[in-house]
C-alpha positions as CSV (number, residue, x, y, z in Angstrom):
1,X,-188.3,-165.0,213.8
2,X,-190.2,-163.8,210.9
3,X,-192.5,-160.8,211.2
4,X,-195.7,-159.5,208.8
5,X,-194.3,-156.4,206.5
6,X,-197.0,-154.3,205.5
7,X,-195.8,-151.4,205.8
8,X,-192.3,-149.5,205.8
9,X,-193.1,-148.1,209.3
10,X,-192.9,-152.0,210.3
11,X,-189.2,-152.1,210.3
12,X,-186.2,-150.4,211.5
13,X,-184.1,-148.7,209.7
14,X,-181.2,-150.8,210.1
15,X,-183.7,-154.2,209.1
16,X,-184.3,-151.8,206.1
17,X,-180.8,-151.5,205.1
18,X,-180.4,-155.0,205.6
19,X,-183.4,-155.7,202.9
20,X,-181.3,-153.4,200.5
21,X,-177.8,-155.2,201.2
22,X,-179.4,-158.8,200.4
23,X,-181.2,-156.9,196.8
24,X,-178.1,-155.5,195.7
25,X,-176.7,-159.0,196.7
26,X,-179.1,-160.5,194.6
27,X,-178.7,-158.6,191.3
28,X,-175.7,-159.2,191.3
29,X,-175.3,-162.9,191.8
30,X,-178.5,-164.0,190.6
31,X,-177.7,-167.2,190.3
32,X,-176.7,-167.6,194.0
33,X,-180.3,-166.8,194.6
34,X,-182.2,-169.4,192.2
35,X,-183.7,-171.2,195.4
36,X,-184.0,-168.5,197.8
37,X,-187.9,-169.3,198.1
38,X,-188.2,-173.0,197.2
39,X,-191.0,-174.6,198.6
40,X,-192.6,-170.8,199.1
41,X,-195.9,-170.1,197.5
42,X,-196.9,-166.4,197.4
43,X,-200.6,-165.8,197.5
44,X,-201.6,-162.3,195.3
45,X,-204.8,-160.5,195.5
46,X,-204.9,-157.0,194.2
47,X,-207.0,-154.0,195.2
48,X,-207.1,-153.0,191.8
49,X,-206.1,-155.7,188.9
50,X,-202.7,-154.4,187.5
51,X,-201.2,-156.9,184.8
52,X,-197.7,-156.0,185.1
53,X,-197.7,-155.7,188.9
54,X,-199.0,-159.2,188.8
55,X,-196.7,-160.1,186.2
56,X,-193.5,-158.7,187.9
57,X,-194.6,-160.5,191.2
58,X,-194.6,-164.1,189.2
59,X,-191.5,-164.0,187.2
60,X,-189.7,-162.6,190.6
61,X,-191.0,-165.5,192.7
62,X,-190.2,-168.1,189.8
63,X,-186.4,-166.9,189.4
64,X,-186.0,-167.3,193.5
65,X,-187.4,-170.7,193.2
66,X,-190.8,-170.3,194.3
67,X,-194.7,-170.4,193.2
68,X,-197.3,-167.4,192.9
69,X,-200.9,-167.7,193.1
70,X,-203.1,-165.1,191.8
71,X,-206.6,-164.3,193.3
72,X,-209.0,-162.4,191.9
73,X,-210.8,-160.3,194.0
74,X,-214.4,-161.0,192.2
75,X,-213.9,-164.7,193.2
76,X,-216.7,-166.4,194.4
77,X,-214.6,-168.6,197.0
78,X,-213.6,-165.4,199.3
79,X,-216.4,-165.1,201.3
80,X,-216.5,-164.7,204.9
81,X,-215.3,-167.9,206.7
82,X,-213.4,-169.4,203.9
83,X,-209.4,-169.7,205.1
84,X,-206.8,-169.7,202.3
């Protein structure tokens, strides 16, 4: 069962070891990772705009096989009411 993390207090400290065990994994068999998130679109929207942040997010999702989405905040389609 998948949970929301938003913050570090959201896990335990053995699920935290665990997210450490599959990075390490993953740097060092990237290739065994290419479609970890196929299928998977990730959906960004930053407090405060931050190029590289955004940047690092997209090229991360892309070499696990998935899709990012950027959002500005200023858009005129988040408005109350509209689902994403």
């Amino acid at each position: 069962m998948y949970s929301d993390f938003i913050s570090i207090h959201d896990i335990s400290q053995y699920e935290f070891q665990e997210i450490l065990d599959v990075a390490r994994k993953a740097k060092e068999a990237p290739k065994r990772f290419r479609s970890a998130l196929k299928d998977k679109t990730l959906a960004m929207i930053f407090q405060k705009p931050s190029l590289r942040t955004r940047m690092t997010f997209e090229v991360g999702m892309l070499q696990l096989g998935g899709h990012a989405v950027y959002l500005s905040p200023g858009r005129p389609d988040r408005r109350p009411g509209v689902l994403l």
